[in-house]
Biopython code that builds the backbone (N, CA, C, O; Angstrom):
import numpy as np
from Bio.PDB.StructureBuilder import StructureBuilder

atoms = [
    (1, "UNK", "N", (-22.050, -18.334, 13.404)),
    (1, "UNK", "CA", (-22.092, -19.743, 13.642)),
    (1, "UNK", "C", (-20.962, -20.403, 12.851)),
    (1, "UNK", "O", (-20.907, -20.376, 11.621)),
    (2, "UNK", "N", (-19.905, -21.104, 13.785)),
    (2, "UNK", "CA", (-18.887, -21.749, 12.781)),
    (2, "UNK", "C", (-19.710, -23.117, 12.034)),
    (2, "UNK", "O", (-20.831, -23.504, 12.361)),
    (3, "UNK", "N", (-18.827, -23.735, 10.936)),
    (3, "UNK", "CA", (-19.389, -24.692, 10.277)),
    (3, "UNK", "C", (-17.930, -25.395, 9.330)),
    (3, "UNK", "O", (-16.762, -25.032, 9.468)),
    (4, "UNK", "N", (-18.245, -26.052, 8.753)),
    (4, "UNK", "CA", (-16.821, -26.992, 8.095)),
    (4, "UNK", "C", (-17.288, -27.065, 6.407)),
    (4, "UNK", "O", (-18.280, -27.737, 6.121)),
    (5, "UNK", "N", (-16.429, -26.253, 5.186)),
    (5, "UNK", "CA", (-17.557, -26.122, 4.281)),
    (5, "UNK", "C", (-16.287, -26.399, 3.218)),
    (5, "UNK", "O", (-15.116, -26.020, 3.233)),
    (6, "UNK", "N", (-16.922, -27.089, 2.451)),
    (6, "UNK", "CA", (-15.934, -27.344, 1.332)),
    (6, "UNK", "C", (-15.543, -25.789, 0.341)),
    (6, "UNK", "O", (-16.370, -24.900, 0.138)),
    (7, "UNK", "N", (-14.147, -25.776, -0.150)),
    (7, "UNK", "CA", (-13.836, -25.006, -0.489)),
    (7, "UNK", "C", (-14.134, -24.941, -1.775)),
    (7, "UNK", "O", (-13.894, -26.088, -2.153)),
    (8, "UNK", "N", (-14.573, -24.226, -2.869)),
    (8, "UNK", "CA", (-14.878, -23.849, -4.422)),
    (8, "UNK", "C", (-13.866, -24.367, -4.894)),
    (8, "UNK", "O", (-13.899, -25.416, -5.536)),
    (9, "UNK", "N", (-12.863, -23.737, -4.657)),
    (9, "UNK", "CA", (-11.480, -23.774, -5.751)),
    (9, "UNK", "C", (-10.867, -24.475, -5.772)),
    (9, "UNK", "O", (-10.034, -24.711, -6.648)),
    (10, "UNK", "N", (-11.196, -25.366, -4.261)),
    (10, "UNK", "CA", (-9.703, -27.096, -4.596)),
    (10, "UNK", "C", (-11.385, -27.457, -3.548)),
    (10, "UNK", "O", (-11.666, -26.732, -2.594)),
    (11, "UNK", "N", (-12.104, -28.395, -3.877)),
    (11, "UNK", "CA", (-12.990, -28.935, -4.021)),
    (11, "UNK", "C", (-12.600, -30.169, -2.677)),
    (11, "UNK", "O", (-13.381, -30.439, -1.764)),
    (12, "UNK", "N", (-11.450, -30.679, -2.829)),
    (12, "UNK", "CA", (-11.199, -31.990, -1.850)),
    (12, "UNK", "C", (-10.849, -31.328, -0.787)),
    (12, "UNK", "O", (-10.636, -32.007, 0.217)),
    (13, "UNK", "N", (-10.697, -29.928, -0.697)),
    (13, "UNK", "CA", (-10.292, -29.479, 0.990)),
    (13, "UNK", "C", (-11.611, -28.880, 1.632)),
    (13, "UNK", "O", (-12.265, -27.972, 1.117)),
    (14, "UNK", "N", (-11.887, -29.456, 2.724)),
    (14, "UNK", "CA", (-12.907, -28.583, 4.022)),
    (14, "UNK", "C", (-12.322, -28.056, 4.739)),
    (14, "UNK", "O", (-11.522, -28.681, 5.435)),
    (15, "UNK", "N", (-12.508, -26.443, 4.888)),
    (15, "UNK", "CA", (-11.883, -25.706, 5.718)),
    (15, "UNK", "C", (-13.224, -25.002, 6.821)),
    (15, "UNK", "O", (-14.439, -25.007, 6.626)),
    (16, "UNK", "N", (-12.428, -24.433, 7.998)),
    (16, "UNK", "CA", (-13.014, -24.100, 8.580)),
    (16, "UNK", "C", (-13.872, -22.696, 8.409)),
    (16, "UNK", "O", (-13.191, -21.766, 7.978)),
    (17, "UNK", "N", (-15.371, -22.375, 8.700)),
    (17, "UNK", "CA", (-16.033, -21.710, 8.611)),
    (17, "UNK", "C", (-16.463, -20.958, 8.838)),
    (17, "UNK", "O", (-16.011, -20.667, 9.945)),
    (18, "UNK", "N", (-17.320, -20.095, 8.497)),
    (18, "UNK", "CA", (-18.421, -19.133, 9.848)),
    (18, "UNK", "C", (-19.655, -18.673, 8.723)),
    (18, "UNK", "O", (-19.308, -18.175, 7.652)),
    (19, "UNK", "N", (-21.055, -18.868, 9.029)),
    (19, "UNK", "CA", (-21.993, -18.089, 8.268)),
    (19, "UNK", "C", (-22.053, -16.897, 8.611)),
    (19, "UNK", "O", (-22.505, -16.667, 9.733)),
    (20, "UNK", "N", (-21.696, -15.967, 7.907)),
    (20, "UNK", "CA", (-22.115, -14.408, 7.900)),
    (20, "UNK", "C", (-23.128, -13.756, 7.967)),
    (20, "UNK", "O", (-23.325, -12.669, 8.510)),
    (21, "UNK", "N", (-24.026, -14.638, 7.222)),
    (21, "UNK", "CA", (-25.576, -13.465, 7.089)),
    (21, "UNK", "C", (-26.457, -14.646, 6.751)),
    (21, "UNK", "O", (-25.984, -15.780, 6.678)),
    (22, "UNK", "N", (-27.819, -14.368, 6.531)),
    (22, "UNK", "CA", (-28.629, -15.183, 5.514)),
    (22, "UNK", "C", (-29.454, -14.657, 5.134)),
    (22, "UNK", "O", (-29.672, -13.501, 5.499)),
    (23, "UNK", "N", (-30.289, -15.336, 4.196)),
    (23, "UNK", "CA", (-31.106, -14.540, 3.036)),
    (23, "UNK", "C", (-32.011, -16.022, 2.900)),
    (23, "UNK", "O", (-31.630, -16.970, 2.214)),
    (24, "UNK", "N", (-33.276, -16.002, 3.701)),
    (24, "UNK", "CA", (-34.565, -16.984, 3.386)),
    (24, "UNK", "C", (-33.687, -17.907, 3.320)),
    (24, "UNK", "O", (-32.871, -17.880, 4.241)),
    (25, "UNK", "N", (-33.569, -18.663, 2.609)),
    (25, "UNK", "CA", (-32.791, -20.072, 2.841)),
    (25, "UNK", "C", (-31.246, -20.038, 2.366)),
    (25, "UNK", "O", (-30.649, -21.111, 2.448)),
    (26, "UNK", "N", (-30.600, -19.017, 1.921)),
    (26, "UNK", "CA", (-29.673, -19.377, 2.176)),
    (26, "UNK", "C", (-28.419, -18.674, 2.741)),
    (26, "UNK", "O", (-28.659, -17.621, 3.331)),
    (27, "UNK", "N", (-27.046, -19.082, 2.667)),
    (27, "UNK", "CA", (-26.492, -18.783, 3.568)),
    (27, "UNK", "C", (-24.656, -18.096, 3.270)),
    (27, "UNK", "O", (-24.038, -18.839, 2.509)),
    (28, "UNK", "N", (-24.134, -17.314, 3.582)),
    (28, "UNK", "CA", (-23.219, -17.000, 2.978)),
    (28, "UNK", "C", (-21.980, -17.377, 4.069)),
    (28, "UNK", "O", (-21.951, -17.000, 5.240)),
    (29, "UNK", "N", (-20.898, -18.269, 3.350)),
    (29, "UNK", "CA", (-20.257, -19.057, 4.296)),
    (29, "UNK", "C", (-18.924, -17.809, 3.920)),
    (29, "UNK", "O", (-18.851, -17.363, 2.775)),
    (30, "UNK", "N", (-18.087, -17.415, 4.845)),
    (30, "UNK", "CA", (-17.080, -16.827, 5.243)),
    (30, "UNK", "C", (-15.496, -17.870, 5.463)),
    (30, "UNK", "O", (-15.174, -17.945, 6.649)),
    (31, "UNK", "N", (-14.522, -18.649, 4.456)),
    (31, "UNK", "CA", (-13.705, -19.075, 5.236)),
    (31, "UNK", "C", (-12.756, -18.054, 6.000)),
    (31, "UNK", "O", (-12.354, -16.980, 5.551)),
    (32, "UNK", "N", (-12.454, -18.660, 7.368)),
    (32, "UNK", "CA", (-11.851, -18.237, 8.332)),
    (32, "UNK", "C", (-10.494, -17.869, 7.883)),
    (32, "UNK", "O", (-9.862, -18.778, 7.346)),
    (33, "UNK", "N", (-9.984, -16.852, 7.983)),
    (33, "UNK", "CA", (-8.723, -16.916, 7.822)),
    (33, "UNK", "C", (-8.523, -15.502, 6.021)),
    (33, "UNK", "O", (-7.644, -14.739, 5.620)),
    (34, "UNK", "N", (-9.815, -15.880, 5.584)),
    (34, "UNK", "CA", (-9.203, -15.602, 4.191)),
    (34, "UNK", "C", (-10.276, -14.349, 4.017)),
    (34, "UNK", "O", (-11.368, -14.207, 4.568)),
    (35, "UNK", "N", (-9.414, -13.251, 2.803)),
    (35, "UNK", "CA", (-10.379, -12.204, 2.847)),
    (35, "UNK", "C", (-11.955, -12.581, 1.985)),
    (35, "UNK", "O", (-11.957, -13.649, 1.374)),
    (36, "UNK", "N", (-13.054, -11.858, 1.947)),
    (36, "UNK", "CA", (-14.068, -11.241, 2.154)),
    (36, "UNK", "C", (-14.218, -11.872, 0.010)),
    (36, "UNK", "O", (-15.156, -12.621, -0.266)),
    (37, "UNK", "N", (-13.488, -11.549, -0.842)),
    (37, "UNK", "CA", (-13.670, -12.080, -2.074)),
    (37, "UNK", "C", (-14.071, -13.649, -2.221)),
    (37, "UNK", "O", (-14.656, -14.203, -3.151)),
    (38, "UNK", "N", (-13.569, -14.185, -1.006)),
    (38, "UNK", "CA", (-14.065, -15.628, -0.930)),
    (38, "UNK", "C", (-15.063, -16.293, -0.618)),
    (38, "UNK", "O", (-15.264, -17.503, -0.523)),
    (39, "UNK", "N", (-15.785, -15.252, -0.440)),
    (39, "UNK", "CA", (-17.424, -15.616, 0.452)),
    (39, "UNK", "C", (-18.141, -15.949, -0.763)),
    (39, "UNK", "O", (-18.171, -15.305, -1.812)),
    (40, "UNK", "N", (-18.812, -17.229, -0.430)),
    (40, "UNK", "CA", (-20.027, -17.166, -1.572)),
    (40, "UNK", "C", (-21.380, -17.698, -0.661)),
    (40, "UNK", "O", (-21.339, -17.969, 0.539)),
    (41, "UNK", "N", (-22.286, -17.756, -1.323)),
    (41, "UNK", "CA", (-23.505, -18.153, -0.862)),
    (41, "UNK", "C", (-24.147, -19.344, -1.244)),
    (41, "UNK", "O", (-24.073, -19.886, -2.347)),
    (42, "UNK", "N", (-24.771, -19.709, -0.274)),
    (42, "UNK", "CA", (-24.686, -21.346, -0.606)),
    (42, "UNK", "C", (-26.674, -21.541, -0.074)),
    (42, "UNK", "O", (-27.285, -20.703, 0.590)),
    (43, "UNK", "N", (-27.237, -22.798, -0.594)),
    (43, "UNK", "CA", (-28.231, -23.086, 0.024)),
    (43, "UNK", "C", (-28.434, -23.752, 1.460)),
    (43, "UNK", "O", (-28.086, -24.929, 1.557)),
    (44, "UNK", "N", (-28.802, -23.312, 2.241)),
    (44, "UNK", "CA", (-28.522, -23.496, 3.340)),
    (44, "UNK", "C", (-28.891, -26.060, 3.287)),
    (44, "UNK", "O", (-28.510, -26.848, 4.152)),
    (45, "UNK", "N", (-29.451, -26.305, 2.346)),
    (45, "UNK", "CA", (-29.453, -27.718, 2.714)),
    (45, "UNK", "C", (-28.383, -27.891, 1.648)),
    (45, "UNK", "O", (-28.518, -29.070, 1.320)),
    (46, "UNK", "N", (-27.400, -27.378, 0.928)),
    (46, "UNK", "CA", (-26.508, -27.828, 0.426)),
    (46, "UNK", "C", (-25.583, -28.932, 0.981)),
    (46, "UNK", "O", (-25.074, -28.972, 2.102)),
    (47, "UNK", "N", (-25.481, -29.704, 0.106)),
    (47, "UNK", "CA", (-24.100, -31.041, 0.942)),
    (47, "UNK", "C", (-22.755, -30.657, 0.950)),
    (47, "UNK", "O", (-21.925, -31.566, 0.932)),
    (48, "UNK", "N", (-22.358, -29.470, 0.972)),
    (48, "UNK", "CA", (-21.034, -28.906, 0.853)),
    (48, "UNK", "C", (-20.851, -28.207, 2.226)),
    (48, "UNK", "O", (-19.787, -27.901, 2.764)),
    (49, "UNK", "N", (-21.756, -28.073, 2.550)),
    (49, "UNK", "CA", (-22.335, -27.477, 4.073)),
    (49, "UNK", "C", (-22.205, -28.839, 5.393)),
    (49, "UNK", "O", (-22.977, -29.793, 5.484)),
    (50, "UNK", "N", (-21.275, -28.617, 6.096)),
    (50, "UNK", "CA", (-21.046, -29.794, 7.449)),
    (50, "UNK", "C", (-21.508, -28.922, 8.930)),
    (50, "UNK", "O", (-21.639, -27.700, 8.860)),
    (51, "UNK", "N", (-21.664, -29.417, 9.830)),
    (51, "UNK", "CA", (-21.562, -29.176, 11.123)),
    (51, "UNK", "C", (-20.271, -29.154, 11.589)),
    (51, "UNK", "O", (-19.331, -29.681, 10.995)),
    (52, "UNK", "N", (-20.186, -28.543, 12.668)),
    (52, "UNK", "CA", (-18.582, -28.658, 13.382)),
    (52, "UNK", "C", (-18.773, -29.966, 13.722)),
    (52, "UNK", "O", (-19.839, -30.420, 14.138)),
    (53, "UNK", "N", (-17.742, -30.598, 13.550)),
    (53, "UNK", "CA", (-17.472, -32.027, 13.733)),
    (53, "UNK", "C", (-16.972, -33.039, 12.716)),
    (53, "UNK", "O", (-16.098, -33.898, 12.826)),
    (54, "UNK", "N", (-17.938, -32.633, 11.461)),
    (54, "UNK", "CA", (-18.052, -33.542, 10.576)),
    (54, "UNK", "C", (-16.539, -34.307, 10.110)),
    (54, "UNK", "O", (-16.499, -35.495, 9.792)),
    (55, "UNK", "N", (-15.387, -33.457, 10.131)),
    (55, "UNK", "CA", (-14.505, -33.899, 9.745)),
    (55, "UNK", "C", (-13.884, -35.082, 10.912)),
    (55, "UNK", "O", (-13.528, -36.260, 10.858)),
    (56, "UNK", "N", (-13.955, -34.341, 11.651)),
    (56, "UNK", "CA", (-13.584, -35.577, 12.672)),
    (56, "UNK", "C", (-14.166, -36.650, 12.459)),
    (56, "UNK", "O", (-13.478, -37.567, 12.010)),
    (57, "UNK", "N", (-15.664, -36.893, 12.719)),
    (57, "UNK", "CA", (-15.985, -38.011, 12.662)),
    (57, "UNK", "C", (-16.423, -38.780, 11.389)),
    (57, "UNK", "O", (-17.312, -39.631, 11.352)),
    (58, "UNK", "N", (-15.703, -38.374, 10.405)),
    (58, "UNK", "CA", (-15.708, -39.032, 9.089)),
    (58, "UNK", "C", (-14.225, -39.037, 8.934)),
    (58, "UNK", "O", (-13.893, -39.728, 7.971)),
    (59, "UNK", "N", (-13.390, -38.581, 9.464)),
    (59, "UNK", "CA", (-11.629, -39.021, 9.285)),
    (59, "UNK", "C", (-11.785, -37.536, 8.126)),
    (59, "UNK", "O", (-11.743, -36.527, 8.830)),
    (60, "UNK", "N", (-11.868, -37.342, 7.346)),
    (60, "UNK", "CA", (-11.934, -35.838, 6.520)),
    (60, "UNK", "C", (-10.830, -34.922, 6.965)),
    (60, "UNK", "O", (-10.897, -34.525, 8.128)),
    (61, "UNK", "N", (-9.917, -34.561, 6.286)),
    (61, "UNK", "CA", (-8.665, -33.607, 7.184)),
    (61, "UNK", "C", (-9.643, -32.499, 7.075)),
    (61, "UNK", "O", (-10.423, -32.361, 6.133)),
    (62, "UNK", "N", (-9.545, -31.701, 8.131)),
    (62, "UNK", "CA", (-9.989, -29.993, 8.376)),
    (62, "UNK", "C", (-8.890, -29.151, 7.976)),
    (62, "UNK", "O", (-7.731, -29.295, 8.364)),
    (63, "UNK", "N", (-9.282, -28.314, 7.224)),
    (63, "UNK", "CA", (-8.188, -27.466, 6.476)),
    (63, "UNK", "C", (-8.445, -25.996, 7.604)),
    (63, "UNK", "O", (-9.479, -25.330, 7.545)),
    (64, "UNK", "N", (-7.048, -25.617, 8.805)),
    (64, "UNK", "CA", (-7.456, -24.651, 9.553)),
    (64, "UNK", "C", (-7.256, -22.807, 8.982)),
    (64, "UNK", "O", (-6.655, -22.191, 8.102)),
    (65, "UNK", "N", (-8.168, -22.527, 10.108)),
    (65, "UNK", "CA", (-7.820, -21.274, 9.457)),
    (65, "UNK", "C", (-6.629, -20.708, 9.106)),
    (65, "UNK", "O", (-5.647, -20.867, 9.831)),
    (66, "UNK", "N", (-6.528, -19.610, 7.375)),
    (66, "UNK", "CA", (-5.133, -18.993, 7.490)),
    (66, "UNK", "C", (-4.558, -18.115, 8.280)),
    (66, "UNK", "O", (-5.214, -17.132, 8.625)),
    (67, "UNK", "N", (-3.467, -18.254, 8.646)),
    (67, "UNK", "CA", (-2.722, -17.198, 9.124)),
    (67, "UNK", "C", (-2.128, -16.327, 7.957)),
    (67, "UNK", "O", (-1.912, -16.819, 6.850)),
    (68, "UNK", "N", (-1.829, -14.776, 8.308)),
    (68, "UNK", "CA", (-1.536, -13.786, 7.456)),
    (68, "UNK", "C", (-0.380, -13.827, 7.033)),
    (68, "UNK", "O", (-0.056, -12.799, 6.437)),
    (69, "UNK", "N", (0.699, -14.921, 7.123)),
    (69, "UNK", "CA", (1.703, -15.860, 6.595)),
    (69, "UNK", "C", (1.168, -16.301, 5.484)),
    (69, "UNK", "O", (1.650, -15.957, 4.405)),
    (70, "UNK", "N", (0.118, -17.109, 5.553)),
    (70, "UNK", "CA", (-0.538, -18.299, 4.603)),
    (70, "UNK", "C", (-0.841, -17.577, 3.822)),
    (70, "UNK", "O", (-0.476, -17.876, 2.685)),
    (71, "UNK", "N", (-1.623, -16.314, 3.981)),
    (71, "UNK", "CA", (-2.391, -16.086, 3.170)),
    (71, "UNK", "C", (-1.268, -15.155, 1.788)),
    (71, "UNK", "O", (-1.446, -15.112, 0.570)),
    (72, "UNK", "N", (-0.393, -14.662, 2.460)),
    (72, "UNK", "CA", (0.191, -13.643, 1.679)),
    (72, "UNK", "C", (0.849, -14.848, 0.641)),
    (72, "UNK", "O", (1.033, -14.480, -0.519)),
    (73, "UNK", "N", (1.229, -16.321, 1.002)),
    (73, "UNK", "CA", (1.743, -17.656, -0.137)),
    (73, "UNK", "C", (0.388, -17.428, -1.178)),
    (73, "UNK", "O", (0.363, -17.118, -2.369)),
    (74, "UNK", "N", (-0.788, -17.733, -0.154)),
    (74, "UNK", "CA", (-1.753, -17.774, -1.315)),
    (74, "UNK", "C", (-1.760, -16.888, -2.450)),
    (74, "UNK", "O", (-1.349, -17.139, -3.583)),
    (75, "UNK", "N", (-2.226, -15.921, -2.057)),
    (75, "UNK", "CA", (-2.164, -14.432, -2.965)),
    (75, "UNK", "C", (-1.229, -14.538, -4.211)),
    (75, "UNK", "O", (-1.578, -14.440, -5.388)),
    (76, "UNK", "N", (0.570, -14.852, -3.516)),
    (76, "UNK", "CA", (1.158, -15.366, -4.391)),
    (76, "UNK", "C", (0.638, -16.389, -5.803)),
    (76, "UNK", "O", (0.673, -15.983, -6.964)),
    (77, "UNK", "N", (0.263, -17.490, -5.467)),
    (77, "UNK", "CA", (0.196, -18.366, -6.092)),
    (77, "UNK", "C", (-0.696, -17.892, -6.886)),
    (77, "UNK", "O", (-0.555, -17.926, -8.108)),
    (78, "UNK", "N", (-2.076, -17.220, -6.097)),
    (78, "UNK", "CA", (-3.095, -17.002, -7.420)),
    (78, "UNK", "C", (-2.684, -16.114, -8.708)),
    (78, "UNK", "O", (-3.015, -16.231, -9.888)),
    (79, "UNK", "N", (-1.538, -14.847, -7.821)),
    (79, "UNK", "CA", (-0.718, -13.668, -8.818)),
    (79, "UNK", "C", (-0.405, -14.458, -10.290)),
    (79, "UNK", "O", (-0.446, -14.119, -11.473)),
    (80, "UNK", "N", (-0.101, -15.585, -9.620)),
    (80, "UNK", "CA", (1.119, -16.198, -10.922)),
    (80, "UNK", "C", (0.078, -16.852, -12.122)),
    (80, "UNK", "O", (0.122, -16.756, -13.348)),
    (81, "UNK", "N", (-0.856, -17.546, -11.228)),
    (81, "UNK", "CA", (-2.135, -18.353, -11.910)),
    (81, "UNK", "C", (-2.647, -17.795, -12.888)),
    (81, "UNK", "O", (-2.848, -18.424, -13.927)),
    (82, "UNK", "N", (-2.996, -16.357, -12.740)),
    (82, "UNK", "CA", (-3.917, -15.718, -13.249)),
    (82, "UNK", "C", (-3.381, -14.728, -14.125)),
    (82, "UNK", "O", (-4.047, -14.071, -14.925)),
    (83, "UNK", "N", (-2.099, -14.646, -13.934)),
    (83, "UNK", "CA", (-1.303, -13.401, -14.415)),
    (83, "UNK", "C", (-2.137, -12.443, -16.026)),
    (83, "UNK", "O", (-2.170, -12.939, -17.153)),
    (84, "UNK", "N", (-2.569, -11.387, -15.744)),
    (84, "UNK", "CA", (-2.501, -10.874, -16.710)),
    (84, "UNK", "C", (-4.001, -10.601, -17.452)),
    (84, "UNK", "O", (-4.375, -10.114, -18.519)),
    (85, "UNK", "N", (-4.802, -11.357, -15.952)),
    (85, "UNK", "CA", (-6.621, -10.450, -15.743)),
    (85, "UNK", "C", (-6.902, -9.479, -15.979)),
    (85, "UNK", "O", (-6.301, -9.170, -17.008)),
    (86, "UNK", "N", (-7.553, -8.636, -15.619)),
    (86, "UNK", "CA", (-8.117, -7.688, -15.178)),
    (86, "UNK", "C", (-8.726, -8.211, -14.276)),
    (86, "UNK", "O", (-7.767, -8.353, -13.517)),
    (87, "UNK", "N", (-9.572, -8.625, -13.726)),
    (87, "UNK", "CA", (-9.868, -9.150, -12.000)),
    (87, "UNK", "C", (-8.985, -9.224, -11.339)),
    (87, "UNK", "O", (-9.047, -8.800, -10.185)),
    (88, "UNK", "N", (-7.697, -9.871, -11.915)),
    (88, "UNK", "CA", (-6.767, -10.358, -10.761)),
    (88, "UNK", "C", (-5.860, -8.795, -10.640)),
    (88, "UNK", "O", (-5.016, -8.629, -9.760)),
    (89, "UNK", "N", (-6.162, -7.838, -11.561)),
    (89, "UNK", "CA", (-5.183, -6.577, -10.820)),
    (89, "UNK", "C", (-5.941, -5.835, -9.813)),
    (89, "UNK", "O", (-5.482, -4.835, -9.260)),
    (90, "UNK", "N", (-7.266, -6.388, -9.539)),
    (90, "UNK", "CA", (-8.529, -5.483, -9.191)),
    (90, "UNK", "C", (-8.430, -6.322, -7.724)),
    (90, "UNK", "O", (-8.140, -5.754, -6.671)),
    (91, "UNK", "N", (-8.674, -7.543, -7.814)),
    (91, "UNK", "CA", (-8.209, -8.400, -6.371)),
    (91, "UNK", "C", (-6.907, -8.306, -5.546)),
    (91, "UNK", "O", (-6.982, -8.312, -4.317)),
    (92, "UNK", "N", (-5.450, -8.199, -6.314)),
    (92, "UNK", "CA", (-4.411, -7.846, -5.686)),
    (92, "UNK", "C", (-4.363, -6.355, -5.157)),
    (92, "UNK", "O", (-3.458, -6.014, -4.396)),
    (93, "UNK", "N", (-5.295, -5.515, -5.545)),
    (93, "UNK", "CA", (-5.155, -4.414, -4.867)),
    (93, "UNK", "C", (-5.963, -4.612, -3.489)),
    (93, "UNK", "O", (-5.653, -3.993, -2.471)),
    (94, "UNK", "N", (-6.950, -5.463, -3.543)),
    (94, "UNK", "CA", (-7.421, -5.522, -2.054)),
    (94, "UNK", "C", (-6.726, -6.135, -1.351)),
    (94, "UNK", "O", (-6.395, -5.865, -0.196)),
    (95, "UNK", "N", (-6.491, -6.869, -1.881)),
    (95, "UNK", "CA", (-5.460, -7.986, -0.883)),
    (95, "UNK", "C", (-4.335, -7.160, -0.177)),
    (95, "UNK", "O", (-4.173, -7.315, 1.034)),
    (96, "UNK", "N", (-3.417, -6.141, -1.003)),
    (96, "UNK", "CA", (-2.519, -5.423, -0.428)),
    (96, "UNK", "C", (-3.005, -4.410, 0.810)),
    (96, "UNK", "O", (-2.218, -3.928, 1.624)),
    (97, "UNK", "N", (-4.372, -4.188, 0.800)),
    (97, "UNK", "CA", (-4.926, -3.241, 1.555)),
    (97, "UNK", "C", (-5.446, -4.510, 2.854)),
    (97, "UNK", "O", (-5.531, -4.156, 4.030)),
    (98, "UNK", "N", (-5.626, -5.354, 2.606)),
    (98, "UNK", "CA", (-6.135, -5.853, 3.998)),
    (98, "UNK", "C", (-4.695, -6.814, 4.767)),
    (98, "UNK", "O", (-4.416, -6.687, 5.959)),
    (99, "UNK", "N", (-4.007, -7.638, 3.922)),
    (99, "UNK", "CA", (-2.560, -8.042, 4.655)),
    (99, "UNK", "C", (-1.785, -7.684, 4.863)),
    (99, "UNK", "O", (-1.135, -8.557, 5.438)),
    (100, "UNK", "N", (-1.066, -6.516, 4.769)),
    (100, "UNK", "CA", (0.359, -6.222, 4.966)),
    (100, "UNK", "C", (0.059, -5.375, 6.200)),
    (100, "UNK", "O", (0.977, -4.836, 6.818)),
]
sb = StructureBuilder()
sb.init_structure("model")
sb.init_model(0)
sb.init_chain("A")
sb.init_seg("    ")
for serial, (resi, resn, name, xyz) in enumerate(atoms, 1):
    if name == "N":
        sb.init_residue(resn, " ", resi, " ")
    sb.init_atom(name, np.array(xyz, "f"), 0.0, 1.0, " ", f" {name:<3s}", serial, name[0])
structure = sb.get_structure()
């Protein structure tokens, strides 16, 4: 089921969606476009949670899905952000395995 769900990490963008699974009430939102580390789970009456539409008819920009262009900038940016994790050498190895 697609849906319009605010993003964790930059908070003012709604991007486009899909619920993956659920669990009694709640719900694990998938953004479109981006790998599988980004999924979190949410309560399904959470207010971070929209219907398809919502952006439209509240003026709200819709942030669309990435393309595997976009995503490989992203990756970038987080590389630099984070430089020098241990998560982030553990995440760039997936990332290399699912984009290129």
């Amino acid at each position: 089921m697609r849906i319009e769900a605010v993003d964790k990490r930059v908070p003012q963008l709604v991007r486009v969606a899909t619920v993956q699974d659920t669990d009694d009430h709640r719900i694990l939102v998938h953004f479109d476009g981006w790998p599988k580390i980004y999924d979190y789970w949410v309560d399904e009456d959470c207010p971070d949670i929209h219907r398809p539409g919502w952006c439209r008819d509240t003026k709200h920009p819709l942030e669309p899905p990435l393309s595997k262009s976009d995503l490989k900038k992203s990756v970038a940016i987080d590389i630099h952000q984070y430089r020098g994790t241990r998560t982030h050498a553990i995440n760039l190895v997936r990332f290399e395995g699912k984009v290129s």
